[in-house]
ZATORRO-442738 format. One record per residue (C-alpha): residue number from 1; x, y, z. Coordinates in steps of 0.1 Angstrom, whole numbers, padded with zeros to 4 digits. Layout:
N
+-----+-------+-------+-------+
| num |     x |     y |     z |
+-----+-------+-------+-------+
| NUM |     X |     Y |     Z |
...
+-----+-------+-------+-------+
This chain:
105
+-----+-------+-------+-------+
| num |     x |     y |     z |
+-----+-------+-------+-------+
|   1 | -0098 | -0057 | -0067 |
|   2 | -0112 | -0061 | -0034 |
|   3 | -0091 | -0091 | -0025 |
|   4 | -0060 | -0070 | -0028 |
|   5 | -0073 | -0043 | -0004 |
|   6 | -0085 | -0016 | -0030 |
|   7 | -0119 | -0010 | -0044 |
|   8 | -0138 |  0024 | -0055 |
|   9 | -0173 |  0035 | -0040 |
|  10 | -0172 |  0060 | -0068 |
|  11 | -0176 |  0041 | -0095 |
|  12 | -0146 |  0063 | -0113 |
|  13 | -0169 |  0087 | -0117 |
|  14 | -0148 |  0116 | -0105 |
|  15 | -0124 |  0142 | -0120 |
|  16 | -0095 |  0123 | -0101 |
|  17 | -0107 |  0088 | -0096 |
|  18 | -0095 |  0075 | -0061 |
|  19 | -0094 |  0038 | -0046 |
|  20 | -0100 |  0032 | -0011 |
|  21 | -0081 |  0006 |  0010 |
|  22 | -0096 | -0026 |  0028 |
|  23 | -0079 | -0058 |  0039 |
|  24 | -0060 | -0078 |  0011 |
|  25 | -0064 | -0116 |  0012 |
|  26 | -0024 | -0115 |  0001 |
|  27 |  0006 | -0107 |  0020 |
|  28 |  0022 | -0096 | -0013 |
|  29 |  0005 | -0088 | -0051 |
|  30 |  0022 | -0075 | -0078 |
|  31 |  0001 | -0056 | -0106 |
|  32 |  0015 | -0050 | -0140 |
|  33 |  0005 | -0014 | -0151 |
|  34 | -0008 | -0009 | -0191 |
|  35 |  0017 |  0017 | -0204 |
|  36 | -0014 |  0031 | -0226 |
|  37 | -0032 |  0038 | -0187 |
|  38 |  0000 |  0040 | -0168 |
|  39 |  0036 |  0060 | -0161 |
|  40 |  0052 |  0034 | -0138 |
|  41 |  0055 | -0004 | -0150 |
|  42 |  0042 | -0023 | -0115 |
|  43 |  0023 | -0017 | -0085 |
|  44 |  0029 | -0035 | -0053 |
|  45 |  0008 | -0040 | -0025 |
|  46 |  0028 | -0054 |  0005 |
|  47 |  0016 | -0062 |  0039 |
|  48 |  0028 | -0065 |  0075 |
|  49 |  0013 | -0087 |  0101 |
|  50 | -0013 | -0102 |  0077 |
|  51 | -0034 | -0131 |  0093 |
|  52 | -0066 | -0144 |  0095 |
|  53 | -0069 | -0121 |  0127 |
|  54 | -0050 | -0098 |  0122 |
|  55 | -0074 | -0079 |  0094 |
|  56 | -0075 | -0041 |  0101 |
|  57 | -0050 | -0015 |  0087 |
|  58 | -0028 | -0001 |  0112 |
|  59 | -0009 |  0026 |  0095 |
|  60 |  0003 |  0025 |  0054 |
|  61 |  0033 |  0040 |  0033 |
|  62 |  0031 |  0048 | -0005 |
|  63 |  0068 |  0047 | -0020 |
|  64 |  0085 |  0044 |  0017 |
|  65 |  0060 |  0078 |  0026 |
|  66 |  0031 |  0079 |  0054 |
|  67 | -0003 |  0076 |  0041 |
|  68 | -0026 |  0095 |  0063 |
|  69 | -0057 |  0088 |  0048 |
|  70 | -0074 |  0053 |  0036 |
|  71 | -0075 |  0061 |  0000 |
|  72 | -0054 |  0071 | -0030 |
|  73 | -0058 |  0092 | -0059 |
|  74 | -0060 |  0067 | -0090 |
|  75 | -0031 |  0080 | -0109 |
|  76 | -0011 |  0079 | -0082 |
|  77 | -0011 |  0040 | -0084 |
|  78 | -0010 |  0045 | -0124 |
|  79 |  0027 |  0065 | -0110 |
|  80 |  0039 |  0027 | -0099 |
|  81 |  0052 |  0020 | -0070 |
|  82 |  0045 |  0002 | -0037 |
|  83 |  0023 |  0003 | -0013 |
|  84 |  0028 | -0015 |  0024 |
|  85 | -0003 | -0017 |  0049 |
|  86 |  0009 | -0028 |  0083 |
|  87 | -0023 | -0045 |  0096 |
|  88 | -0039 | -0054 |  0132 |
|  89 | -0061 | -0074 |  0149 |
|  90 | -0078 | -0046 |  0165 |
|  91 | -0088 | -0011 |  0142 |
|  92 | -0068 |  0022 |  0143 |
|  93 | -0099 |  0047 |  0144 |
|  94 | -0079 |  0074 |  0140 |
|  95 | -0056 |  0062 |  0108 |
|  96 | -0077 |  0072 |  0075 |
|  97 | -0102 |  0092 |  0096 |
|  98 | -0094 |  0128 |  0086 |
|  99 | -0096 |  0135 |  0051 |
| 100 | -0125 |  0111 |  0035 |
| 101 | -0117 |  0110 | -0002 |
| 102 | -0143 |  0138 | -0024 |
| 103 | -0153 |  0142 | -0061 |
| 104 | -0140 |  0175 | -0062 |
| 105 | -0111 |  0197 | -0042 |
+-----+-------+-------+-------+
């Protein structure tokens, strides 16, 4: 999971389960979703600027939408669709800084 850009310091232990971004080793992964877990039939995590250097997320869309924060609620990537990370060779502090991702609302 880590080496396309998502893992979970949670453990999945929450009511909604949530992945957190990191830098993918790919510039473009395709994951076919389980229709017993899943709504959509493929998630796609596409990147921007992706080199060796270049290793820090810039800024993200989910289905062609801003992503503020550095995370995502499970079953929203369960929903399908793609993901883009536009990454840098220097970090963003303030992109994903806001709104940490919690157990509960």
């Amino acid at each position: 999971m880590a080496a396309m850009g998502l893992f979970d310091v949670q453990g999945g232990s929450c009511e909604r389960p949530t992945f957190q971004m990191g830098s993918p080793l790919f510039d473009k992964i395709e994951i076919k979703l389980n229709p017993m877990n899943a709504v959509g039939k493929t998630f796609v995590i596409e990147t921007v600027n992706n080199t060796p250097d270049a290793y820090y997320i810039q800024s993200a869309t989910l289905n062609g939408k801003p992503l503020e924060q550095c995370w995502m609620y499970r079953d929203e990537l369960y929903q399908g669709g793609i993901l883009k990370l536009i990454m840098g060779n220097q970090p963003n502090e303030q992109w994903g800084a806001e709104k940490p991702p919690r157990c509960s609302e």
